[in-house]
PDB file with one MODEL, atoms N, CA, C and O in Angstrom:
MODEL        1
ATOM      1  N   UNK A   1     -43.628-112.539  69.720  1.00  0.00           N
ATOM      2  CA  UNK A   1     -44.747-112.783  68.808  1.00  0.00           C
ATOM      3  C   UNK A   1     -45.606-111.525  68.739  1.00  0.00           C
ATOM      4  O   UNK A   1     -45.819-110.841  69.740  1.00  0.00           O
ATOM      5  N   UNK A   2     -46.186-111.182  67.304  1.00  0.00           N
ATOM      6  CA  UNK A   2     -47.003-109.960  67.240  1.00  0.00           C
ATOM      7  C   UNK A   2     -48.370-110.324  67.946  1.00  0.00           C
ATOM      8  O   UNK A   2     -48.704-111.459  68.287  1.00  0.00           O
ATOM      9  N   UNK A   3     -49.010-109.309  68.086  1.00  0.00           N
ATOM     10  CA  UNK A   3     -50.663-109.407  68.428  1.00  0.00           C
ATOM     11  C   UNK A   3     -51.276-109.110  66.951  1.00  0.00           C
ATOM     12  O   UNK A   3     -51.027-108.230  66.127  1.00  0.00           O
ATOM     13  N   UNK A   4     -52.236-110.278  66.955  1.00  0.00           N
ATOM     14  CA  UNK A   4     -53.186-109.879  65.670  1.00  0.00           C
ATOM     15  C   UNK A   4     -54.656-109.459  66.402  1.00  0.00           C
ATOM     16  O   UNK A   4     -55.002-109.933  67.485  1.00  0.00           O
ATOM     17  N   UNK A   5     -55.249-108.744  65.831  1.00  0.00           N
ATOM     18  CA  UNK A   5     -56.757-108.220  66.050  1.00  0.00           C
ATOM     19  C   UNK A   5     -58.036-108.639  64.382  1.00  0.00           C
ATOM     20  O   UNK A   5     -57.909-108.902  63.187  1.00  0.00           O
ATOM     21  N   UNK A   6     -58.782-108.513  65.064  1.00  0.00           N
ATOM     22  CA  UNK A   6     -59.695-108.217  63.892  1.00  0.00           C
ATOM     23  C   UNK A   6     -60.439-107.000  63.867  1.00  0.00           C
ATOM     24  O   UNK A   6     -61.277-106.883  64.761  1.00  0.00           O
ATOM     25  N   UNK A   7     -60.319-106.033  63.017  1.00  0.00           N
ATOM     26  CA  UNK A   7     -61.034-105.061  63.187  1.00  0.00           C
ATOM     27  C   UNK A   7     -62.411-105.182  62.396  1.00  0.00           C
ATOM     28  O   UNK A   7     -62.522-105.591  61.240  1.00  0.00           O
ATOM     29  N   UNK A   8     -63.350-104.789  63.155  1.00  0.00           N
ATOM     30  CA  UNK A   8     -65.006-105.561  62.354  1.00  0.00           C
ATOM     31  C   UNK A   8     -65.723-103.780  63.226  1.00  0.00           C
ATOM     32  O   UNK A   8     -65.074-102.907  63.802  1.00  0.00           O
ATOM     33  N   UNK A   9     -67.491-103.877  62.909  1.00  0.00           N
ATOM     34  CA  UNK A   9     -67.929-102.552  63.124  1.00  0.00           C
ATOM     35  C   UNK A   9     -69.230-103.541  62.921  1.00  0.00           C
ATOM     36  O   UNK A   9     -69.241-104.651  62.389  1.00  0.00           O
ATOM     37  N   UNK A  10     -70.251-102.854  63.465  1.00  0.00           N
ATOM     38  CA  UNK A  10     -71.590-103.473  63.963  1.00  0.00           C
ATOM     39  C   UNK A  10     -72.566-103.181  62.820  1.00  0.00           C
ATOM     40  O   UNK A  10     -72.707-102.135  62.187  1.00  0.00           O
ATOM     41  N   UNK A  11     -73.271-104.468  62.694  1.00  0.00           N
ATOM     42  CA  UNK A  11     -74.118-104.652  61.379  1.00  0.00           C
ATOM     43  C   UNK A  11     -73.308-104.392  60.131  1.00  0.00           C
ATOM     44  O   UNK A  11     -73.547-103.566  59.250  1.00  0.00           O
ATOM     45  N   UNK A  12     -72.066-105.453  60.237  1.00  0.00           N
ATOM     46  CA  UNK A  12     -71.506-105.999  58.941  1.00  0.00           C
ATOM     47  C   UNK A  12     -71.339-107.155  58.848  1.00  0.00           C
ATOM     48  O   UNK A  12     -70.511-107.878  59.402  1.00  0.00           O
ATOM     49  N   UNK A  13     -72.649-107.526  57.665  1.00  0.00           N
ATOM     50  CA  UNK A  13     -72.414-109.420  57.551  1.00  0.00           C
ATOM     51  C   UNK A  13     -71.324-110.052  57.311  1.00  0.00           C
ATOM     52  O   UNK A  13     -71.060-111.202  57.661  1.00  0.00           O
ATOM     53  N   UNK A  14     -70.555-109.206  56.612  1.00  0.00           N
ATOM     54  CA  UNK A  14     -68.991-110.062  56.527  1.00  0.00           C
ATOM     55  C   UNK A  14     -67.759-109.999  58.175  1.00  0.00           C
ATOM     56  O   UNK A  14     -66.758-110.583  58.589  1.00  0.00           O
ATOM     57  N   UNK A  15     -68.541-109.074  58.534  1.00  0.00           N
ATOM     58  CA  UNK A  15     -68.274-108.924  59.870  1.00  0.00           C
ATOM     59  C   UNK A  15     -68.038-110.557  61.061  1.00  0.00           C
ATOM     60  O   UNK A  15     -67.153-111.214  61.607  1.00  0.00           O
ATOM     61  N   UNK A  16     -69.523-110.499  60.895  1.00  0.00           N
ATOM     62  CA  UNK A  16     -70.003-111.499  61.932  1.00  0.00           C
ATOM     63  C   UNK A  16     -69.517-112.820  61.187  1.00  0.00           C
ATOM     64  O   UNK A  16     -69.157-113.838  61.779  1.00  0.00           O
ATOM     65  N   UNK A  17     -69.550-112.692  60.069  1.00  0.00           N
ATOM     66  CA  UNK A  17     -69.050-114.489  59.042  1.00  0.00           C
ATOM     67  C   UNK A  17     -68.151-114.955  59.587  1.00  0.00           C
ATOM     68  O   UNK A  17     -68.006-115.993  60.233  1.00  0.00           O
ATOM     69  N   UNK A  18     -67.113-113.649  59.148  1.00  0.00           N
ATOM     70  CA  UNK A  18     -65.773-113.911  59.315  1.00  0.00           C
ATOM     71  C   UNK A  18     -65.370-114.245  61.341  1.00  0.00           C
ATOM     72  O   UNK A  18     -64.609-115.005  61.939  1.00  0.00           O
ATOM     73  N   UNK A  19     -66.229-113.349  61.695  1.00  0.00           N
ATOM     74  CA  UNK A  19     -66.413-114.047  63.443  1.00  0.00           C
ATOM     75  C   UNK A  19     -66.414-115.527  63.675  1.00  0.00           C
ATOM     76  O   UNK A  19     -65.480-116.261  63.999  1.00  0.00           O
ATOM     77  N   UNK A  20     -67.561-115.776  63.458  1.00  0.00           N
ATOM     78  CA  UNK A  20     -68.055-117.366  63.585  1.00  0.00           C
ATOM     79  C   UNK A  20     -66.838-118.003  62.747  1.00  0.00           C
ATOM     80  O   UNK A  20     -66.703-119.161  63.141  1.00  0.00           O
ATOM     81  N   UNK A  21     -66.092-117.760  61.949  1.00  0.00           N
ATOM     82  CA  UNK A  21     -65.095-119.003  60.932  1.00  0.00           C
ATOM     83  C   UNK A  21     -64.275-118.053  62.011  1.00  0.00           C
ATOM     84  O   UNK A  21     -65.106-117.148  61.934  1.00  0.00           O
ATOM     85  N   UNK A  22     -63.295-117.526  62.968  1.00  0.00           N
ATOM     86  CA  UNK A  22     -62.590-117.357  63.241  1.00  0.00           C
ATOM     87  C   UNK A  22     -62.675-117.732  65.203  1.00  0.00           C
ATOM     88  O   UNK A  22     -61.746-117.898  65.993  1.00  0.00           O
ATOM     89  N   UNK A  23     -64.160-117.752  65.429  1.00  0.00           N
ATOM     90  CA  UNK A  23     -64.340-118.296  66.606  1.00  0.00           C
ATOM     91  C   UNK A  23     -63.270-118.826  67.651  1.00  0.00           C
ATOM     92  O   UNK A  23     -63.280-118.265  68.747  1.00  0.00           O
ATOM     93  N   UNK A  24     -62.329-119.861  67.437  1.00  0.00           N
ATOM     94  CA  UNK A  24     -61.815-120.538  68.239  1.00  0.00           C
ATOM     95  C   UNK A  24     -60.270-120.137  68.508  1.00  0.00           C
ATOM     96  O   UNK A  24     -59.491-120.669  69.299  1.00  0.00           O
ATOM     97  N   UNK A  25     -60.022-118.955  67.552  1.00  0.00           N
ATOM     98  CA  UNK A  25     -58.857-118.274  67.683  1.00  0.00           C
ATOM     99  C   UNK A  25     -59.427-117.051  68.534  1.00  0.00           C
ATOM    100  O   UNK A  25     -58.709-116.521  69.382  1.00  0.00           O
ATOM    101  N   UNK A  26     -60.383-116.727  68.359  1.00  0.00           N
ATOM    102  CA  UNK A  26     -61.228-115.312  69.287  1.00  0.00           C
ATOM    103  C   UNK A  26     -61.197-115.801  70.772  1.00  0.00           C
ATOM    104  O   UNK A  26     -60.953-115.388  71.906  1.00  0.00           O
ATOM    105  N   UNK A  27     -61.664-117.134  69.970  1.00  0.00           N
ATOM    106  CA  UNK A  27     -62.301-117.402  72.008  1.00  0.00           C
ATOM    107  C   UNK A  27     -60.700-117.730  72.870  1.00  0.00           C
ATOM    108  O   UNK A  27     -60.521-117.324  74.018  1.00  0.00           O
ATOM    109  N   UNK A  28     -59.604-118.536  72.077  1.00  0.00           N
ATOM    110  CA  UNK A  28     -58.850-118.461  73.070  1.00  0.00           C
ATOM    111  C   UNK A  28     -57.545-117.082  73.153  1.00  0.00           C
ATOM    112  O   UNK A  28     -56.417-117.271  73.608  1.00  0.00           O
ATOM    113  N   UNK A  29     -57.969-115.952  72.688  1.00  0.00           N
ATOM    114  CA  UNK A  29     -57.009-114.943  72.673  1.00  0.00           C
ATOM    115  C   UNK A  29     -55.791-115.171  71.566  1.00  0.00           C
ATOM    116  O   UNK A  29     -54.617-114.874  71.784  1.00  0.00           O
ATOM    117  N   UNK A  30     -56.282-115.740  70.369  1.00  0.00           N
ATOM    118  CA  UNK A  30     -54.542-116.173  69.510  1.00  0.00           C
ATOM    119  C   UNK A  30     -54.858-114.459  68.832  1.00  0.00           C
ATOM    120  O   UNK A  30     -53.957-113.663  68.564  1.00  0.00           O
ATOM    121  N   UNK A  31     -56.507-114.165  68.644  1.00  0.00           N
ATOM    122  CA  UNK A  31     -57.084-112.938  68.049  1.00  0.00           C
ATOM    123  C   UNK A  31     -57.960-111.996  69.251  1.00  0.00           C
ATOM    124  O   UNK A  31     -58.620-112.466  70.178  1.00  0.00           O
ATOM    125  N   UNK A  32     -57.741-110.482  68.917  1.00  0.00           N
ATOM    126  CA  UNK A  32     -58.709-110.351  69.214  1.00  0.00           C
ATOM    127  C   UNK A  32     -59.878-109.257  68.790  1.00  0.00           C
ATOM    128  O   UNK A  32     -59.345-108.466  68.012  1.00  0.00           O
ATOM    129  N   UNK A  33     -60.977-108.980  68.958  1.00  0.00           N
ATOM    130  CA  UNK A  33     -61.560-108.379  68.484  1.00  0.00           C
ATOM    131  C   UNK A  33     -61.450-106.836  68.677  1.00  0.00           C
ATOM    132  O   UNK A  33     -61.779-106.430  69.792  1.00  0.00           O
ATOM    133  N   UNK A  34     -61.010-105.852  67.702  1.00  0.00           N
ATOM    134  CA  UNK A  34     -61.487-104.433  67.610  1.00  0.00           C
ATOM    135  C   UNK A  34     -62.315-103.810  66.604  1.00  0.00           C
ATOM    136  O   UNK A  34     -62.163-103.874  65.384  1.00  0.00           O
ATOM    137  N   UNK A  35     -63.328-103.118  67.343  1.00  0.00           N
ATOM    138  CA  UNK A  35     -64.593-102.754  66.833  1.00  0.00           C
ATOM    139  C   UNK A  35     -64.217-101.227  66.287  1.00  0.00           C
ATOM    140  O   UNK A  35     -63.395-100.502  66.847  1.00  0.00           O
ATOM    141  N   UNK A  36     -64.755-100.972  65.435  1.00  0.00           N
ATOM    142  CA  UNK A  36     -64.717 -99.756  64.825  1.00  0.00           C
ATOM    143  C   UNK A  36     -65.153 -98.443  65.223  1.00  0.00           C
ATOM    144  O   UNK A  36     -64.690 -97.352  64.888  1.00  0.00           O
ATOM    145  N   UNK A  37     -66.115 -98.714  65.988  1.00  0.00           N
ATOM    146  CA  UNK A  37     -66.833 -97.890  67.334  1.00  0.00           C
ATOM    147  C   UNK A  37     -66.573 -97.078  68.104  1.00  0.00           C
ATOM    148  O   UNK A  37     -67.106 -96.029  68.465  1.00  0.00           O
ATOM    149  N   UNK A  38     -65.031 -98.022  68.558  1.00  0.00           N
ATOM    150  CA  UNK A  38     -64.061 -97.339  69.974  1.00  0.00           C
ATOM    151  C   UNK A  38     -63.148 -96.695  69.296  1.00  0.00           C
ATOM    152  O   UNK A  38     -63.146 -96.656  68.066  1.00  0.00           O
ATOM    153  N   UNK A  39     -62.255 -96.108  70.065  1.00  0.00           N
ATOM    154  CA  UNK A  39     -61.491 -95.033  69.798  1.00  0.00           C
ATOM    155  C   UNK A  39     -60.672 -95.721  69.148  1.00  0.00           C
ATOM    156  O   UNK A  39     -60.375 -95.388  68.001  1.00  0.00           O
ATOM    157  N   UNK A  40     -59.938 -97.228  69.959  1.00  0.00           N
ATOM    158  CA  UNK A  40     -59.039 -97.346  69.923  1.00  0.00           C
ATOM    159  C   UNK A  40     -58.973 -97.972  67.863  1.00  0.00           C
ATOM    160  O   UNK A  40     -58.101 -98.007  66.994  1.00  0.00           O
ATOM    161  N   UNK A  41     -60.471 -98.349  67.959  1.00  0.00           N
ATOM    162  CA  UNK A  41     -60.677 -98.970  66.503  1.00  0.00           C
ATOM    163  C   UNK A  41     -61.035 -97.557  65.888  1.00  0.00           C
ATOM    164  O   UNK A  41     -61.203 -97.664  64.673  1.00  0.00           O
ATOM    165  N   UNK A  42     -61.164 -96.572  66.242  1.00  0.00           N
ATOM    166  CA  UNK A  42     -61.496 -95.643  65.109  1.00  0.00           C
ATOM    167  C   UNK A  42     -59.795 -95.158  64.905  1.00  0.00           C
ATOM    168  O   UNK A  42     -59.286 -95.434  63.818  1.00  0.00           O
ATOM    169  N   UNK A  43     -59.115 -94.589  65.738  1.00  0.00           N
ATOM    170  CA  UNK A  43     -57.924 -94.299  65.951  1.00  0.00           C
ATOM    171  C   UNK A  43     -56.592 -95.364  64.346  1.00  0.00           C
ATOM    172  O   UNK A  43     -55.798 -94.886  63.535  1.00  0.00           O
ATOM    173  N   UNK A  44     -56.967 -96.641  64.590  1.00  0.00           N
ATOM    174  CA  UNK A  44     -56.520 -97.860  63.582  1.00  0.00           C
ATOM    175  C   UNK A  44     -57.068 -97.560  62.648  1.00  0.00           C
ATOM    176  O   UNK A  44     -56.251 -97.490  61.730  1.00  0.00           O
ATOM    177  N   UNK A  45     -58.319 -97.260  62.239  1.00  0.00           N
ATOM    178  CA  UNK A  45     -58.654 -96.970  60.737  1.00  0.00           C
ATOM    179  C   UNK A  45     -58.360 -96.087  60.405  1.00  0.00           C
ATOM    180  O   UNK A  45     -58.245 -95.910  59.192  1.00  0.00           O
ATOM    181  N   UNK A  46     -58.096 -95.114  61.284  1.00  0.00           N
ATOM    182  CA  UNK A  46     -57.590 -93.291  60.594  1.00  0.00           C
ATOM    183  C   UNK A  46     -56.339 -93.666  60.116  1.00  0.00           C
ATOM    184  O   UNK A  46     -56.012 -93.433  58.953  1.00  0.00           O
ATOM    185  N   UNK A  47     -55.638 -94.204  60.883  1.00  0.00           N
ATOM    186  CA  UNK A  47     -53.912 -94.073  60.825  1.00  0.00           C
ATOM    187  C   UNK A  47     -53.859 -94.746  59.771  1.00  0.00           C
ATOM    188  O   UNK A  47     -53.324 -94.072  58.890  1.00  0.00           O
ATOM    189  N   UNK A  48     -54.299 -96.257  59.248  1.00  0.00           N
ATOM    190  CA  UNK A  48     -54.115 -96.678  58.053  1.00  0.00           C
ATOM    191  C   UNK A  48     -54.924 -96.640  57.080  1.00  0.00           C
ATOM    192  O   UNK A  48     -55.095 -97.700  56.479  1.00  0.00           O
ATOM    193  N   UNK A  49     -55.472 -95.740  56.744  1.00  0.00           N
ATOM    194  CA  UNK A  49     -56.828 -95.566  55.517  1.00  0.00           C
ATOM    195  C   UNK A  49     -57.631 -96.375  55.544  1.00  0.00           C
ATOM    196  O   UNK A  49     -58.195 -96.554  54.465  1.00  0.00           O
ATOM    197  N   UNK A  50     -58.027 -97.129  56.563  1.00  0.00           N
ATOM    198  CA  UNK A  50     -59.172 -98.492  56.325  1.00  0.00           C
ATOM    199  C   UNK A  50     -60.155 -98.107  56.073  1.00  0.00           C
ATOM    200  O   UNK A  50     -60.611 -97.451  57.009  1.00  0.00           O
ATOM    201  N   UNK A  51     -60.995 -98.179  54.976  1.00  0.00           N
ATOM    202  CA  UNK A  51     -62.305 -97.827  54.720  1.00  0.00           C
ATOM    203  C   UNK A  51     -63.479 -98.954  54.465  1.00  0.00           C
ATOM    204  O   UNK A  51     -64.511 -98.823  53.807  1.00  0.00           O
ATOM    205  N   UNK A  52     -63.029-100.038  55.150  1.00  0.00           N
ATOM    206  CA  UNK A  52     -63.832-101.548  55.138  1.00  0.00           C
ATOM    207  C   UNK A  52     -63.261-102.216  56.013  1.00  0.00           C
ATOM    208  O   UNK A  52     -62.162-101.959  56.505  1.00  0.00           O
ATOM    209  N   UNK A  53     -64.149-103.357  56.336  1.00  0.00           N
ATOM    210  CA  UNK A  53     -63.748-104.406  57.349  1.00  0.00           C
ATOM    211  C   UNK A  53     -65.042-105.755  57.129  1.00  0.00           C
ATOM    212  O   UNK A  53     -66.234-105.637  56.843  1.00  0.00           O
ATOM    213  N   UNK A  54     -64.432-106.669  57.327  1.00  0.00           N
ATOM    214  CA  UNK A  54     -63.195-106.907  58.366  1.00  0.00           C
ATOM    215  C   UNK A  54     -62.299-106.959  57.881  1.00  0.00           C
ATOM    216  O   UNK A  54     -62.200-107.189  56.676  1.00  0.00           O
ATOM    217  N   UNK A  55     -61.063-106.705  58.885  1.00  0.00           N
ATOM    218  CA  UNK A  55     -59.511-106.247  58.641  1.00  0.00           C
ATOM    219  C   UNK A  55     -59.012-107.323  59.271  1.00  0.00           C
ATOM    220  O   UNK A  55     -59.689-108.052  59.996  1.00  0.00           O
ATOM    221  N   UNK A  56     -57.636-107.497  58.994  1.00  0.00           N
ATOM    222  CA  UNK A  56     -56.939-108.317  59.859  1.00  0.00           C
ATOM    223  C   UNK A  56     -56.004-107.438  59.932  1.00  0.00           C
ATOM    224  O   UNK A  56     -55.516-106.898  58.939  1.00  0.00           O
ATOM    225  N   UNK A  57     -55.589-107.160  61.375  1.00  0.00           N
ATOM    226  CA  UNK A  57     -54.634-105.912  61.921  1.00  0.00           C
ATOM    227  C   UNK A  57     -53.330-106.971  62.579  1.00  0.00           C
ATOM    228  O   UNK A  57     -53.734-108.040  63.036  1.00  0.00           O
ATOM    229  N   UNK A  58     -51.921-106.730  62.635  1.00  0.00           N
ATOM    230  CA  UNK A  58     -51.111-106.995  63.263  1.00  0.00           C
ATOM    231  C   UNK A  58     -50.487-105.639  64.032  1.00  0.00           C
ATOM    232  O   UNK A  58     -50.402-104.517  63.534  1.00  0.00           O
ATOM    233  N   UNK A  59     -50.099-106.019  65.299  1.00  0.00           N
ATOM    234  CA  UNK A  59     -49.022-104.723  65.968  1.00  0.00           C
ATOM    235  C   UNK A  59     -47.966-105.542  66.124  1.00  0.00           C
ATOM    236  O   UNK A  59     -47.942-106.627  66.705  1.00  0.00           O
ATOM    237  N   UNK A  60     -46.792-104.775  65.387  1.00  0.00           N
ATOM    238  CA  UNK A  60     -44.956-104.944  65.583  1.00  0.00           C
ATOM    239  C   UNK A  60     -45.014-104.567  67.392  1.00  0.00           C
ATOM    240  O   UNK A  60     -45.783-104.090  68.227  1.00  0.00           O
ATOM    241  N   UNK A  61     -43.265-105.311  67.249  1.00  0.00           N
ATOM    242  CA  UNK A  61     -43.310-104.917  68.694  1.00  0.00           C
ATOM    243  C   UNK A  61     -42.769-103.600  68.652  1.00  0.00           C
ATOM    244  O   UNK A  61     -41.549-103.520  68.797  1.00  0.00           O
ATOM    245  N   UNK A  62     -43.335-102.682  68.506  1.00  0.00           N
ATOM    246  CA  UNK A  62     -43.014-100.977  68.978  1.00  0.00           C
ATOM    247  C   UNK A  62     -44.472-100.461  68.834  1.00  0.00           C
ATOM    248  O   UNK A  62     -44.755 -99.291  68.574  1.00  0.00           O
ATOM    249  N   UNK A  63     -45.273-101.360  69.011  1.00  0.00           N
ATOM    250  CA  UNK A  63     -46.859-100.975  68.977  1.00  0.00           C
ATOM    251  C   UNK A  63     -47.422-100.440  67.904  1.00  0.00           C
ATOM    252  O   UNK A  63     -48.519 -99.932  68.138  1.00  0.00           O
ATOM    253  N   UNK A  64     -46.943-100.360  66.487  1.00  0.00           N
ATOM    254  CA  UNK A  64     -47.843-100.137  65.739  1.00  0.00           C
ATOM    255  C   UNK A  64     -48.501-101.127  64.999  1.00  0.00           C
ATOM    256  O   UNK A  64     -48.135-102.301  64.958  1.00  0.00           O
ATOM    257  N   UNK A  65     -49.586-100.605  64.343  1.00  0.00           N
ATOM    258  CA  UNK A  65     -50.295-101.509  63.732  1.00  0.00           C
ATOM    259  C   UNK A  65     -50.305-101.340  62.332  1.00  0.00           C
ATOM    260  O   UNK A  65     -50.150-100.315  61.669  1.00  0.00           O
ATOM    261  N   UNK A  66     -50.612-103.074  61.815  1.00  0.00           N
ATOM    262  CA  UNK A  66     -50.338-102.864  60.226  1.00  0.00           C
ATOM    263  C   UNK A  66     -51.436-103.837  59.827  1.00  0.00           C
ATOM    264  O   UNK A  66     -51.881-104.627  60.659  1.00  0.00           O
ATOM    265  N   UNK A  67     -51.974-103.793  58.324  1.00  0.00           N
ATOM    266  CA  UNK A  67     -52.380-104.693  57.992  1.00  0.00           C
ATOM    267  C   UNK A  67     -51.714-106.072  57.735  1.00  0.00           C
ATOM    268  O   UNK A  67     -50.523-106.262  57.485  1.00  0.00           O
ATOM    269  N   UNK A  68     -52.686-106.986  57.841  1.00  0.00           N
ATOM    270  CA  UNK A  68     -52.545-108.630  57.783  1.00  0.00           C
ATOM    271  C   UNK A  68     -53.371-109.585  56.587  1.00  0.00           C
ATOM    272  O   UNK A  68     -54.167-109.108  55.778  1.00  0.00           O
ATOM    273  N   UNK A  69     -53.093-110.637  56.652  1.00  0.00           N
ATOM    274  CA  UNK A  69     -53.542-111.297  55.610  1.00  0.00           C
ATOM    275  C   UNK A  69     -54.931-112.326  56.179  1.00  0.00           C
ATOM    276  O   UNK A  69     -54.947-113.481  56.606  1.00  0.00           O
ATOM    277  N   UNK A  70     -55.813-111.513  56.000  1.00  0.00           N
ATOM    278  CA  UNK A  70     -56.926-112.505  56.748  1.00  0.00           C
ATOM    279  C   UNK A  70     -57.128-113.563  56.028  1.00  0.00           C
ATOM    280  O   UNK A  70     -57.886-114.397  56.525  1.00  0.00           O
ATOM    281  N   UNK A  71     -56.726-113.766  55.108  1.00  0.00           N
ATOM    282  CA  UNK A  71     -57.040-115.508  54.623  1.00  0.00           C
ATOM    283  C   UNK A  71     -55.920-116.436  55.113  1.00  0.00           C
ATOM    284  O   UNK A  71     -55.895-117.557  54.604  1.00  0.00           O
ATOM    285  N   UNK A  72     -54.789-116.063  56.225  1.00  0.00           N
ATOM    286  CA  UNK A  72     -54.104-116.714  56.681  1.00  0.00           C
ATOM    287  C   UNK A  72     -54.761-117.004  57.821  1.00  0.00           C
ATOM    288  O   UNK A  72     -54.596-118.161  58.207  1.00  0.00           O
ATOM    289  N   UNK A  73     -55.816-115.961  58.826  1.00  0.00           N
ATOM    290  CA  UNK A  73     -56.274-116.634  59.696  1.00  0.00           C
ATOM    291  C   UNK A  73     -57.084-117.353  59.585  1.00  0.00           C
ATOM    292  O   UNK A  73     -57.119-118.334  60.328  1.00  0.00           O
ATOM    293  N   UNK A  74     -57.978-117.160  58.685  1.00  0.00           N
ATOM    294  CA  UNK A  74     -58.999-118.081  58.127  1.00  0.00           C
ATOM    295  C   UNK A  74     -58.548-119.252  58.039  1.00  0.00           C
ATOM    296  O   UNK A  74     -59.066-120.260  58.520  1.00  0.00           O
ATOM    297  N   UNK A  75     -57.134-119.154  57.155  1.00  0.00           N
ATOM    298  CA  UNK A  75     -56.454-120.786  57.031  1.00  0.00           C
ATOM    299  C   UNK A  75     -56.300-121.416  58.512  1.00  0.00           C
ATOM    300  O   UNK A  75     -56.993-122.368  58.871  1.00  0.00           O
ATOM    301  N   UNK A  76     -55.246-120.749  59.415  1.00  0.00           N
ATOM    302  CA  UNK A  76     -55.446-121.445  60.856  1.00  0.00           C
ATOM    303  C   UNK A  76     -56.830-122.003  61.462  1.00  0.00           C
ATOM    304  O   UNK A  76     -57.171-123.161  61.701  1.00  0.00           O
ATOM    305  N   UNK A  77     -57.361-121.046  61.593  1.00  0.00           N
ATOM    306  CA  UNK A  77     -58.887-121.457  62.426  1.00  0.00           C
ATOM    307  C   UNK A  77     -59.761-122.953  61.338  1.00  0.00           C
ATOM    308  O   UNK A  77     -60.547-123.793  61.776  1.00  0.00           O
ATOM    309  N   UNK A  78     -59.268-122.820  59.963  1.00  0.00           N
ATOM    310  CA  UNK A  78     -59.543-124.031  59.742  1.00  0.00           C
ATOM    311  C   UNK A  78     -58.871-125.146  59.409  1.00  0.00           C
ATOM    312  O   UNK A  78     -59.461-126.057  58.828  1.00  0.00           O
ATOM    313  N   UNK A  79     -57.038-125.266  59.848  1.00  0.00           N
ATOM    314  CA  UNK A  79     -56.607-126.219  60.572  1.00  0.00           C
ATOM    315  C   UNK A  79     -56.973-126.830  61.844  1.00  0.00           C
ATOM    316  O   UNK A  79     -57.146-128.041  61.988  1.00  0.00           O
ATOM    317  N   UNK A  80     -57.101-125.835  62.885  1.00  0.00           N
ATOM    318  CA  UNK A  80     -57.586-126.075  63.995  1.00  0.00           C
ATOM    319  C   UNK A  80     -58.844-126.949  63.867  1.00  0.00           C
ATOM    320  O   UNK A  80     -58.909-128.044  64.424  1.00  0.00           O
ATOM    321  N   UNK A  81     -59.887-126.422  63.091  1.00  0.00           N
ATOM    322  CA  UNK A  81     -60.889-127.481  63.010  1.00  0.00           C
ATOM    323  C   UNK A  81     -60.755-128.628  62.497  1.00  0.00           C
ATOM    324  O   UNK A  81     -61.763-129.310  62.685  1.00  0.00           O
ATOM    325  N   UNK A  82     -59.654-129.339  61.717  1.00  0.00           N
ATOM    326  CA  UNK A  82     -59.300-130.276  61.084  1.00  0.00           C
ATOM    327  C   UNK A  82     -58.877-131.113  61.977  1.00  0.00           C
ATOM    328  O   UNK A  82     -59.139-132.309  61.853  1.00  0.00           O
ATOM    329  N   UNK A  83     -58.109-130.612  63.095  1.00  0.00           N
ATOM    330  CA  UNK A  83     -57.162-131.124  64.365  1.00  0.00           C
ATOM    331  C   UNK A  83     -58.529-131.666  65.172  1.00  0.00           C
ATOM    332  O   UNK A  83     -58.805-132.805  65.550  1.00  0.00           O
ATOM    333  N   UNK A  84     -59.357-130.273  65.301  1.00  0.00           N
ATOM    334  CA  UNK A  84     -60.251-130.901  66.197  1.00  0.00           C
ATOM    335  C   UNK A  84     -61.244-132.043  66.194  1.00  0.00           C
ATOM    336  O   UNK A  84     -61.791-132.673  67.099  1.00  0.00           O
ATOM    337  N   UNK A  85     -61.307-132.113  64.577  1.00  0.00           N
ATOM    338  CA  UNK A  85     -62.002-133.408  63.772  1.00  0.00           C
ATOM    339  C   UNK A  85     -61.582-134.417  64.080  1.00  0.00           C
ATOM    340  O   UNK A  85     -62.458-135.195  64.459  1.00  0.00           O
ATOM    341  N   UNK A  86     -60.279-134.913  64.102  1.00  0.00           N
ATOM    342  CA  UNK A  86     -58.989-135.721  64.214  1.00  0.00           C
ATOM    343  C   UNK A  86     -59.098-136.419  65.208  1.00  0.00           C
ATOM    344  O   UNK A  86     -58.716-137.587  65.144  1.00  0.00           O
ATOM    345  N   UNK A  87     -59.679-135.874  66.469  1.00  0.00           N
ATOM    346  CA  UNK A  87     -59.266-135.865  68.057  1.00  0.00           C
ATOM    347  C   UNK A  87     -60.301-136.937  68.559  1.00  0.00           C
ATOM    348  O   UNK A  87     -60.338-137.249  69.750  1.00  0.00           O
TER     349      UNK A  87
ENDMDL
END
């Protein structure tokens, strides 16, 4: 299975939105957060031209990273809440 990330950068409201609606995939590691800040998130935006965020990043297994379809995680995290409604 790939690793997905979110790449987000500090004092961006679509940033933090997209946080809170993605919450419960953050909190249990299905995502995780890279900030734009660190190397490792500045390093990801160089390599793929990202000039906005939030991103939804996947890494193949040979470690690179690619873009993703963030309205697919969006879709999960709000199955999950549907499940959790359910319960």
């Amino acid at each position: 299975m790939s690793e997905k990330a979110l790449l987000t950068s500090e004092g961006c409201g679509g940033c933090h939105h997209v946080k809170k609606e993605l919450k419960s995939l953050l909190d249990d590691g299905t995502i995780r957060e890279i900030k734009t800040s660190t190397e490792e998130g500045k390093t990801i935006a160089k390599e793929l031209g990202l000039r906005q965020v939030p991103e939804c990043l996947e890494k193949d297994p040979s470690g690179k990273w690619s873009v993703c379809d963030l309205e697919d995680l969006l879709d999960e995290a709000d199955e999950r809440r549907e499940k959790e409604k359910e319960k």
